[in-house]
N, C-alpha and C positions, 0 to 999 in steps of 0.2 A: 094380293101382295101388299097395297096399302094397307088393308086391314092388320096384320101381321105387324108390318111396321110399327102399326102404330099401337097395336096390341105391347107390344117386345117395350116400347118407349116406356108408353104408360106403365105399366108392370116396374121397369128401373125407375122411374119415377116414386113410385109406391114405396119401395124398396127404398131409396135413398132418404127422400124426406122424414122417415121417422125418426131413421138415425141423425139424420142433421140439426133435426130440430131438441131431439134431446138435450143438448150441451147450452141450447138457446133458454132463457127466462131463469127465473128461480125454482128451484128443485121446493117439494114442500114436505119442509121440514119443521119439526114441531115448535115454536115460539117459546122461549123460556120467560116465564113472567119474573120482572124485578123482583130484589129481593126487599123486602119488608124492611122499612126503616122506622127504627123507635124514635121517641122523644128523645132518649137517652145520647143515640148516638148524633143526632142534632145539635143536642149542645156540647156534645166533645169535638163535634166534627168545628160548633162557634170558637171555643174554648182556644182549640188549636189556632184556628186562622187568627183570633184576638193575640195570641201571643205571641205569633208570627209579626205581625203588623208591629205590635209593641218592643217589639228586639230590633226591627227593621229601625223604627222610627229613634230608637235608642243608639243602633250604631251611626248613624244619617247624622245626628247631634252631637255625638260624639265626634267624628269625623271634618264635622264643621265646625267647631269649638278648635280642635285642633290647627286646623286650616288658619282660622282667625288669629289664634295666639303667637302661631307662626310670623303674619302678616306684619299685627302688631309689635313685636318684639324687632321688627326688621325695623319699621317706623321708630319705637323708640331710640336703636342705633345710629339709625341717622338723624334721630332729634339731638342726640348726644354731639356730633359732630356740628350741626348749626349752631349747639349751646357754645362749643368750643371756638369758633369762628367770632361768635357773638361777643366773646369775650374778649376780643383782638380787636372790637370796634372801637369809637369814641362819638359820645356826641351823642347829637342826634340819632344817628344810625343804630348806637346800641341803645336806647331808649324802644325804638321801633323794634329793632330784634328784640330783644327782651318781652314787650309785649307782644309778639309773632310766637314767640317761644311760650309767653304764660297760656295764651288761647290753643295752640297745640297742647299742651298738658294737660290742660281742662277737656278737649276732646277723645286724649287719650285715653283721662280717669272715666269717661261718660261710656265708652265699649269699654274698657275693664267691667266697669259696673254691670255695662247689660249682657257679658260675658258668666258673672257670675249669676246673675237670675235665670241665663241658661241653662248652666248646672243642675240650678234646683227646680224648675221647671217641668212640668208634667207634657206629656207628646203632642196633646190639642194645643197650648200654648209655644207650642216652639216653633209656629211656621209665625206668628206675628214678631216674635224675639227675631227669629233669622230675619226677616225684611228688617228689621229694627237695627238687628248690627251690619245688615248690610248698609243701609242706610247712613250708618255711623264710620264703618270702616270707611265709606265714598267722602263723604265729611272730611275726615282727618287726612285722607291722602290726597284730596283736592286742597287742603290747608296746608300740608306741608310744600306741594309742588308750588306755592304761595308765595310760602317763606322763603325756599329755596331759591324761589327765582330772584325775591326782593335781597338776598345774602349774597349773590351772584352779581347784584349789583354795585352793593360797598363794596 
């Protein structure tokens, strides 16, 4: 009767494991080798990505040029209005605005200036240009909040 039993097990044993284990590991199936790439398509494959990058780095510039003239043009604005204050002074005080006001213009004209060699500027050169106007826009608006505050006081 043991026997039996364990004849009937083993037997569904036999019988289950094949099937269970099928669906288990990778099936073998035949490998498809790569497909052969030319020289050709190498450098269309460079070609592309270079152009990519050079549109990237072109709107990037663009986009921060914009940013900048924005920024500036708000600065001039409000240079306009110290100018106008400075004019209401006497004395002393517009001596000091006056020259508050020439050294802001002169900062001004210095990001115009490195605004337009951005323009003409090739994409390797424009991350030294941007630190450069960054640099220069931090300058001018650390000079006006300067001014403003010394106009704030006559």
């Amino acid at each position: 009767m043991r026997r039996v039993v364990f004849l009937r097990g083993l037997l569904g044993i036999m019988l289950l494991v094949p099937g269970a284990l099928s669906g288990c590991g990778e099936k073998d199936q035949p490998q498809s080798k790569p497909a052969a790439v030319s020289g050709e398509d190498v450098k269309k494959e460079a070609k592309e990505a270079y152009n990519t990058a050079k549109a990237y780095t072109k709107e990037q510039m663009q986009a921060f040029r914009e940013q900048t003239e924005i920024k500036l043009n708000e600065y001039k604005e409000e240079f306009d209005q110290l100018q106008a204050k400075a004019e209401k002074m006497g004395g002393d005080a517009k001596t000091k605005a006056d020259e508050q006001l020439t050294a802001l213009n002169q900062k001004t004209e210095v990001l115009a200036e490195k605004l337009k060699e951005l323009s003409s500027s090739s994409g390797n050169a424009w991350e030294q240009l941007k630190s450069g106007i960054d640099a220069a826009l931090e300058d001018l608006g650390n000079a006006y909040k300067k001014a403003a505050a010394e106009f704030s006081k006559s």
